[in-house]
Backbone bond lengths (Angstrom), bond angles and torsions (degrees), N, CA, C in turn:
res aa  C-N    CA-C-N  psi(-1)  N-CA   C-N-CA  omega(-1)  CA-C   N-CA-C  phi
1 X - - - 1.448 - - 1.533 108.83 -
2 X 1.063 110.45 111.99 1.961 121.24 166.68 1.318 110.90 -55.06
3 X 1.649 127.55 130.09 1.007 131.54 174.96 1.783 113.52 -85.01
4 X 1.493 94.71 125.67 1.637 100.97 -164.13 1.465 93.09 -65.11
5 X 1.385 117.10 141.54 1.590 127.70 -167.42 1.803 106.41 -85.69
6 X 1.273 144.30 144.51 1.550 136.67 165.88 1.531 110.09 -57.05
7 X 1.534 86.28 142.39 1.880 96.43 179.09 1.574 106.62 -62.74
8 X 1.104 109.66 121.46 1.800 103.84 154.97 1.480 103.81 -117.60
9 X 1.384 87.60 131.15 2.114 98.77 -162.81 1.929 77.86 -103.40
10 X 1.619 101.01 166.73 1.513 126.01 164.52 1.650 94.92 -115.05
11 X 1.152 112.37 161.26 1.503 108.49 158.72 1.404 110.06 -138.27
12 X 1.226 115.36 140.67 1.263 125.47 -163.89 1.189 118.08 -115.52
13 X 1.569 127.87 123.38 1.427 114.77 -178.62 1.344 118.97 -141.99
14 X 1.601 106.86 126.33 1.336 98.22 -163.02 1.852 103.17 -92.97
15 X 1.072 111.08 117.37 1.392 132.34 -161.72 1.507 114.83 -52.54
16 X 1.519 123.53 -40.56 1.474 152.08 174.85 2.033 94.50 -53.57
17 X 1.042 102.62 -70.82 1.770 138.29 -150.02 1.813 67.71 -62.18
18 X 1.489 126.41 -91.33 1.307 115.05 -166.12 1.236 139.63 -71.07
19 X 1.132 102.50 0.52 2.095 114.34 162.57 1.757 99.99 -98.40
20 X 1.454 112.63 31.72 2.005 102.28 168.94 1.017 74.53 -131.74
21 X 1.588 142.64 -38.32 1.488 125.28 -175.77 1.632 94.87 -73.30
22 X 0.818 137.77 -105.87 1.642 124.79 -178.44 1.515 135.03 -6.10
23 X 0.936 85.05 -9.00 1.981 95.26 -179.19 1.523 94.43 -108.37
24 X 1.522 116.39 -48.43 1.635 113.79 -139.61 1.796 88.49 -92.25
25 X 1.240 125.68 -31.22 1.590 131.24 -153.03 1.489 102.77 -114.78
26 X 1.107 101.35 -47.24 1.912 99.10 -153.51 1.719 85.39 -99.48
27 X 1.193 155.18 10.54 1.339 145.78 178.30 1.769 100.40 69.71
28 X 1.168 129.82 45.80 1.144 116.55 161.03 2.091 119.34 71.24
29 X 1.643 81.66 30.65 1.929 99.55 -161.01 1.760 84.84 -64.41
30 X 1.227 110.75 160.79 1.522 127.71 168.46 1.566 116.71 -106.59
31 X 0.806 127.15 93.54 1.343 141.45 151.46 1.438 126.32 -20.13
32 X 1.641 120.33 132.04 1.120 109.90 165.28 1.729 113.74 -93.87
33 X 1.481 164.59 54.27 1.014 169.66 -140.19 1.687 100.68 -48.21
34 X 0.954 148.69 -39.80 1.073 125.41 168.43 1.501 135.39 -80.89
35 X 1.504 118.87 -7.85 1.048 152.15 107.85 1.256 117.55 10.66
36 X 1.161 109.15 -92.12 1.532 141.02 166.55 1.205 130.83 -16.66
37 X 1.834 99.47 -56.13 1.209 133.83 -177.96 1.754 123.91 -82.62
38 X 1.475 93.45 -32.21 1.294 91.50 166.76 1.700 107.28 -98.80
39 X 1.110 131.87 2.74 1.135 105.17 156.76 1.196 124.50 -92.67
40 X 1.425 133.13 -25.41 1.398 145.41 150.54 1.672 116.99 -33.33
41 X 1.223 119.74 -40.94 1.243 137.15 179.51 1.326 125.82 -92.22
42 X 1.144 109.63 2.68 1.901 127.73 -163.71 1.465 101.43 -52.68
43 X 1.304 141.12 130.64 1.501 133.11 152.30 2.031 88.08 111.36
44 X 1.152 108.81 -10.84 1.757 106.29 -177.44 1.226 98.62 -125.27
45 X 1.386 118.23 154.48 1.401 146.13 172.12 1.434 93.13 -71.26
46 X 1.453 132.92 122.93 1.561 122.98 166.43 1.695 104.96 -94.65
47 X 1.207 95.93 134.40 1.624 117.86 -176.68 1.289 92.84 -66.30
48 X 1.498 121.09 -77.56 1.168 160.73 -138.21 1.674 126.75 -156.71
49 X 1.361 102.99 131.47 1.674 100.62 168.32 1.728 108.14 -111.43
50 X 1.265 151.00 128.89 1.466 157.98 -99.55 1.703 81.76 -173.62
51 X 1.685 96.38 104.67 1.730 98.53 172.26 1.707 102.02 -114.30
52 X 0.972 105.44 147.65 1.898 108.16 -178.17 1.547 108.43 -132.89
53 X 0.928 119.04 126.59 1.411 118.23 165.51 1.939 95.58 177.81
54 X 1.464 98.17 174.01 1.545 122.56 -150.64 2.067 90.71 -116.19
55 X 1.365 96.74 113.12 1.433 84.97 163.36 1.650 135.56 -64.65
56 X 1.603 137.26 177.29 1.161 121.73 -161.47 1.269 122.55 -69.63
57 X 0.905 167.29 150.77 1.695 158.03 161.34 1.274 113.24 -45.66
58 X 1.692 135.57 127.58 1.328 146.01 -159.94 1.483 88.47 -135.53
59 X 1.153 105.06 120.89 1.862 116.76 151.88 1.189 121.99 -59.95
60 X 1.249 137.93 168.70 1.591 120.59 154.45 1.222 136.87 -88.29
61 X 1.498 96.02 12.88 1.858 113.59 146.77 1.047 111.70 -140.90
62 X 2.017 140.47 87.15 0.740 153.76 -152.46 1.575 126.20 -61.81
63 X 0.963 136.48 91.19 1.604 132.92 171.47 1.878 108.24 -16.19
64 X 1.224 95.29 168.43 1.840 99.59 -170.41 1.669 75.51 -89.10
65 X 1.404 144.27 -45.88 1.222 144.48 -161.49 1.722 101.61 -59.28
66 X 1.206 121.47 -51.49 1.148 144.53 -144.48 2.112 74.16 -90.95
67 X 0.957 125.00 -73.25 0.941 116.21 -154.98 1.643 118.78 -63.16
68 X 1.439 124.87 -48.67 1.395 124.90 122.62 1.730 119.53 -2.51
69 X 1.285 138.00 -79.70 0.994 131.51 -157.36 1.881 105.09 -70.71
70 X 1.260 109.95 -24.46 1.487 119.35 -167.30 1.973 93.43 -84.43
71 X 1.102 113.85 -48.00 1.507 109.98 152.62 1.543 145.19 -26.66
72 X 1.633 96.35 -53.18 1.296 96.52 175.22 1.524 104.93 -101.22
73 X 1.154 133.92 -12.56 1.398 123.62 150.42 1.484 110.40 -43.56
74 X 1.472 107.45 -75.54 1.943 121.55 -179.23 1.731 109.70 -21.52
75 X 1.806 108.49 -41.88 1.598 105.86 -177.85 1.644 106.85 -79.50
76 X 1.286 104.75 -53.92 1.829 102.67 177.06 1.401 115.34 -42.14
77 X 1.552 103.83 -50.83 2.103 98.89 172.55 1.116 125.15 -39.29
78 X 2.138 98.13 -51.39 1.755 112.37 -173.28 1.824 112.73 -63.55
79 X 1.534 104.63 -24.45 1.814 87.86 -162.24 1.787 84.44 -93.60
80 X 1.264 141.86 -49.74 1.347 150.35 167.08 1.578 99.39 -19.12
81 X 1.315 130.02 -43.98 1.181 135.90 -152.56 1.777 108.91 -85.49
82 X 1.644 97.36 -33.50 1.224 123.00 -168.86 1.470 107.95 -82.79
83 X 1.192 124.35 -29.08 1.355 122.00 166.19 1.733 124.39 -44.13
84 X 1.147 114.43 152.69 1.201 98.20 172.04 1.532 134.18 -110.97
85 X 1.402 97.80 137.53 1.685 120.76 -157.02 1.606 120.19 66.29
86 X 1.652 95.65 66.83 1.140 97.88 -165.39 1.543 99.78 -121.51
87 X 1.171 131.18 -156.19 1.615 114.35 174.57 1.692 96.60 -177.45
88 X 1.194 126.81 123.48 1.738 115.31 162.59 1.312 94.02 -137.67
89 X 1.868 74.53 135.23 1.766 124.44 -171.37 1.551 102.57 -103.22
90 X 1.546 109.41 97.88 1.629 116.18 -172.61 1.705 101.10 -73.26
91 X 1.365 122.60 152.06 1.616 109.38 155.68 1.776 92.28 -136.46
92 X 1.523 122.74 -154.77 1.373 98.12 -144.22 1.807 78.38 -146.83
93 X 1.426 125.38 147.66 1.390 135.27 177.37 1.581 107.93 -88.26
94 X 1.143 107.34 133.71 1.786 113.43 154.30 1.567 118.02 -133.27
95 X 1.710 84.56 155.22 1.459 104.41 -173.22 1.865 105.86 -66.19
96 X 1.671 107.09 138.95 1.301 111.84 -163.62 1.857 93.42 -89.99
97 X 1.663 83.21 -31.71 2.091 85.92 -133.43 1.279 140.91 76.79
98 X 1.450 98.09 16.47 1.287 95.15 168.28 1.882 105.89 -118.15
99 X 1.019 97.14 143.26 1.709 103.38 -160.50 1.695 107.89 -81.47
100 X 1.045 103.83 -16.47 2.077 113.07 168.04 1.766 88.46 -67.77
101 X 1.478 97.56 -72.34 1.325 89.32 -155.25 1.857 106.93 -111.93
102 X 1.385 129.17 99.67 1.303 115.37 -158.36 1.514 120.13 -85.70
103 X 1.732 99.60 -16.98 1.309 106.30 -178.53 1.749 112.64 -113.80
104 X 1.326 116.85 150.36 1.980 111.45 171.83 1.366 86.09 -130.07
105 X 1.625 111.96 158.93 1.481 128.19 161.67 0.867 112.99 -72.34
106 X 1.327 142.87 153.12 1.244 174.70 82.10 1.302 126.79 -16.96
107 X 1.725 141.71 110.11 0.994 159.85 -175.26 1.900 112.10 40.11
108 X 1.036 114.87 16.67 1.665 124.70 155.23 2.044 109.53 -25.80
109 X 1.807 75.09 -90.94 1.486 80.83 -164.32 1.925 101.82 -58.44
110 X 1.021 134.83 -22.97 1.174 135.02 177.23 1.780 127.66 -52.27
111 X 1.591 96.18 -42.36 1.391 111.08 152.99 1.421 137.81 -66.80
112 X 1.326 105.15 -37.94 1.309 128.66 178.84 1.808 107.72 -72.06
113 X 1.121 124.68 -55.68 1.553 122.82 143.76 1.102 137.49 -35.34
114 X 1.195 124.07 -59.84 1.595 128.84 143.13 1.548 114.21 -18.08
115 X 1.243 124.39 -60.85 1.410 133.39 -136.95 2.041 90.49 -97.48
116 X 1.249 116.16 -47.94 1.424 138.81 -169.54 1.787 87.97 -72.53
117 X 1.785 134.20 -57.43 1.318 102.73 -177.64 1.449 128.95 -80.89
118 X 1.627 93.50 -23.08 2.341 100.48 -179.32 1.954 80.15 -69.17
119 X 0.791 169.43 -86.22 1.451 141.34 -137.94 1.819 100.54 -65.48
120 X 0.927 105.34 -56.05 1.539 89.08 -178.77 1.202 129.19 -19.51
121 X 1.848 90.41 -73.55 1.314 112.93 -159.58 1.890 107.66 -80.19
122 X 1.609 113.82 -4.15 1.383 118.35 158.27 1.291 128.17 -88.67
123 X 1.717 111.44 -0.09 0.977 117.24 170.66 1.672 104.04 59.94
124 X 1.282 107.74 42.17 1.606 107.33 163.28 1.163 139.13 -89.62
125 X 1.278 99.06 -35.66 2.057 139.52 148.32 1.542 112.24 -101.68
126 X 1.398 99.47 122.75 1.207 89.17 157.63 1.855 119.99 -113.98
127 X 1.384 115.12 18.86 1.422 123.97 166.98 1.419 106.29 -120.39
128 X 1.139 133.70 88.79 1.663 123.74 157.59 1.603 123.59 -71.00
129 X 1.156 124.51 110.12 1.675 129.49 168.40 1.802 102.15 -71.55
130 X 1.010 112.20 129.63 1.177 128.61 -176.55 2.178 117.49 -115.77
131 X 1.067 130.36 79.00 1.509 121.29 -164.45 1.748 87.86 -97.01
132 X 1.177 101.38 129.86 1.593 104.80 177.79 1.770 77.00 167.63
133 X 1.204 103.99 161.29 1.829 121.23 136.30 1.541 112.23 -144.76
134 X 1.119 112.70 73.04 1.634 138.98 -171.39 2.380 93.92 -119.84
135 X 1.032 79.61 102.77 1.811 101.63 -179.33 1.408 98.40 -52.92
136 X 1.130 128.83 -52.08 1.634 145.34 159.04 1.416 115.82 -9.64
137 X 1.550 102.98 -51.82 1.400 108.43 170.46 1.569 124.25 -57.13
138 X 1.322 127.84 -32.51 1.195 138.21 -147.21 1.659 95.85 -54.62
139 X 1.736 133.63 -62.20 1.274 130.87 -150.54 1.693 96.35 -59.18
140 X 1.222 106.88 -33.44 1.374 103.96 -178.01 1.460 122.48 -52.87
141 X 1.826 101.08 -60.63 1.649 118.55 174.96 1.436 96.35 -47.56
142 X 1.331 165.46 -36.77 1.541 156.56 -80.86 1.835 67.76 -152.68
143 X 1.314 127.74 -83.77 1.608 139.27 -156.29 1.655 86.29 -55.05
144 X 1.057 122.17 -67.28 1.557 122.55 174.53 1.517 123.53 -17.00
145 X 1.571 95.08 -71.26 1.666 101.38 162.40 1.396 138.43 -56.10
146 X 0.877 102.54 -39.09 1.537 133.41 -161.28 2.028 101.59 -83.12
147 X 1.668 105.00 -19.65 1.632 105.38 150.34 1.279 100.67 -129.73
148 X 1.467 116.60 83.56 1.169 139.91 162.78 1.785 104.61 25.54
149 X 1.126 131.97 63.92 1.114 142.58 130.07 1.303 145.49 -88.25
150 X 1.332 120.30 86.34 1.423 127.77 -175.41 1.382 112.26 -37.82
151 X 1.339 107.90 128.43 1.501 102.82 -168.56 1.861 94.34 -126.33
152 X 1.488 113.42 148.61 1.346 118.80 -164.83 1.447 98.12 -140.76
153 X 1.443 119.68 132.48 1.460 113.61 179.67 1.538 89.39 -109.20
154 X 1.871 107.24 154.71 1.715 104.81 154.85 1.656 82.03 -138.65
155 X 1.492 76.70 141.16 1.798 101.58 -161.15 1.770 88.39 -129.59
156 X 1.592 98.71 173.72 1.130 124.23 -174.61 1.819 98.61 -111.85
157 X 1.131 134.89 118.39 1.656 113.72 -178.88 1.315 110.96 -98.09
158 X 1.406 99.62 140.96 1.482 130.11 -161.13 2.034 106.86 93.72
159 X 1.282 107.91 8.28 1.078 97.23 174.17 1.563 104.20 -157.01
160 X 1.390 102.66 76.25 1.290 113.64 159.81 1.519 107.81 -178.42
161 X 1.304 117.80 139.90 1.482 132.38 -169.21 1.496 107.87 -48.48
162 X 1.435 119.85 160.76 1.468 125.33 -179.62 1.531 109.81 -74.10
163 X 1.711 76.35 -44.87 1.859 81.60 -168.40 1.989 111.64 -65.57
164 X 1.185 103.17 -23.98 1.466 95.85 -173.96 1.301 117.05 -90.50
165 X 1.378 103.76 -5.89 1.490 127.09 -178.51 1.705 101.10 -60.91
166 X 1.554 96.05 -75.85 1.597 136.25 170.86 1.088 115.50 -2.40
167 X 1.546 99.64 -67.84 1.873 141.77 -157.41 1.526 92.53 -68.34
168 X 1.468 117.93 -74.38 1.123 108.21 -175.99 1.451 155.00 -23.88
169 X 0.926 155.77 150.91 1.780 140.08 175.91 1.232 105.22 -80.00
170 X 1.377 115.80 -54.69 1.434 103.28 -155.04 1.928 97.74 -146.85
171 X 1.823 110.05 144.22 1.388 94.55 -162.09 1.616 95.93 -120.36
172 X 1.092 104.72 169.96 1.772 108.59 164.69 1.417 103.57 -154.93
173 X 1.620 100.32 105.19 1.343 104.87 156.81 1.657 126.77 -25.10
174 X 1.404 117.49 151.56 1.318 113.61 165.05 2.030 90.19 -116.15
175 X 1.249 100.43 115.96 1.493 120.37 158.11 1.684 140.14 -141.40
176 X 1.502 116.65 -171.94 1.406 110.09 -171.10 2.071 108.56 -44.94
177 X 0.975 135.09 -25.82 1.299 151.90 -132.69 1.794 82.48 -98.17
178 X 1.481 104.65 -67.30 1.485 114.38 -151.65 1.468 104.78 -88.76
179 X 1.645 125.27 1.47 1.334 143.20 168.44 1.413 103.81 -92.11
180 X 1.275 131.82 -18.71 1.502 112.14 -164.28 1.802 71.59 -123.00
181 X 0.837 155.47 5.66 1.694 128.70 149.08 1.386 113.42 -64.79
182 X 1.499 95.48 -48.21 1.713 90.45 -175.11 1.889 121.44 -107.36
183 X 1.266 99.08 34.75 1.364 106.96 176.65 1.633 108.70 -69.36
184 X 1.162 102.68 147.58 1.894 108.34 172.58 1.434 100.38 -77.10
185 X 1.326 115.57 128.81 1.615 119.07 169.98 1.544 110.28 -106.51
């Protein structure tokens, strides 16, 4: 009889996806992120927590606004960074032209895929938590599974794709419950 090995989960967070739920739902609540992580991860050894998001957009002569906002990003990276076993995966904004929406990310989900199949497929984790509902993700979740990596989405509902919903094994809402555990007091 093979001795079943301990879960070591990654957790993955796509940084964009949970600062629109925090702005748009919870009133802009502040988070504790390590917090977060160990409760997301409860019952697993966490390898790693996997932060993604795109710093602010800088001109090449920066607005006082513009320069400000790239600031208080610069401190959230630095204390995020400081946690331990933590990791942030920058990707980069471009101009759309379109005046709804002027900026799109740049290589996000690309990193975030990357990072979700080399553990898979190294069998370093074998539970990845996944918080995003970005459909994008799916080929990844698919390589994930497919070398036996339990894969877990926590989604926001009404805002996350069917298919990535679907794909997943196992889900955990993000709601009032799982916001006031890890709220900053």
């Amino acid at each position: 009889m093979t001795e079943r090995r301990p879960e070591k989960a990654a957790f993955f967070i796509d940084g964009g996806y949970l600062r629109a739920i925090l702005r748009d739902d919870f009133e802009e609540v502040e988070i504790n992120f390590l917090t977060l992580s160990e409760e997301l991860c409860r019952g697993c050894e966490r390898f790693r927590t996997y932060y993604y998001i795109c710093p602010p957009f800088q001109s090449h002569n920066p607005t006082l606004e513009e320069q400000q906002r790239k600031a208080e990003m610069d401190r959230f990276l630095y204390n995020l960074r400081r946690l331990p076993r933590f990791e942030v995966r920058l990707g980069r904004l471009r101009r759309t032209g379109n005046p709804k929406h002027p900026y799109e990310q740049k290589g996000v989900d690309v990193l975030l895929s990357i990072d979700l199949t080399q553990l898979s497929v190294s069998h370093t984790v074998n539970h990845a938590i996944l918080l995003s509902g970005d459909s994008d993700f799916c080929p990844a979740v698919r390589v994930a599974k497919d070398n036996m990596t339990l894969v877990t989405l926590v989604y926001f509902p009404g805002k996350v794709s069917d298919e990535l919903f679907n794909l997943c094994d196992e889900r955990i809402p993000i709601d009032k419950d799982l916001i006031d555990k890890v709220r900053l007091r």
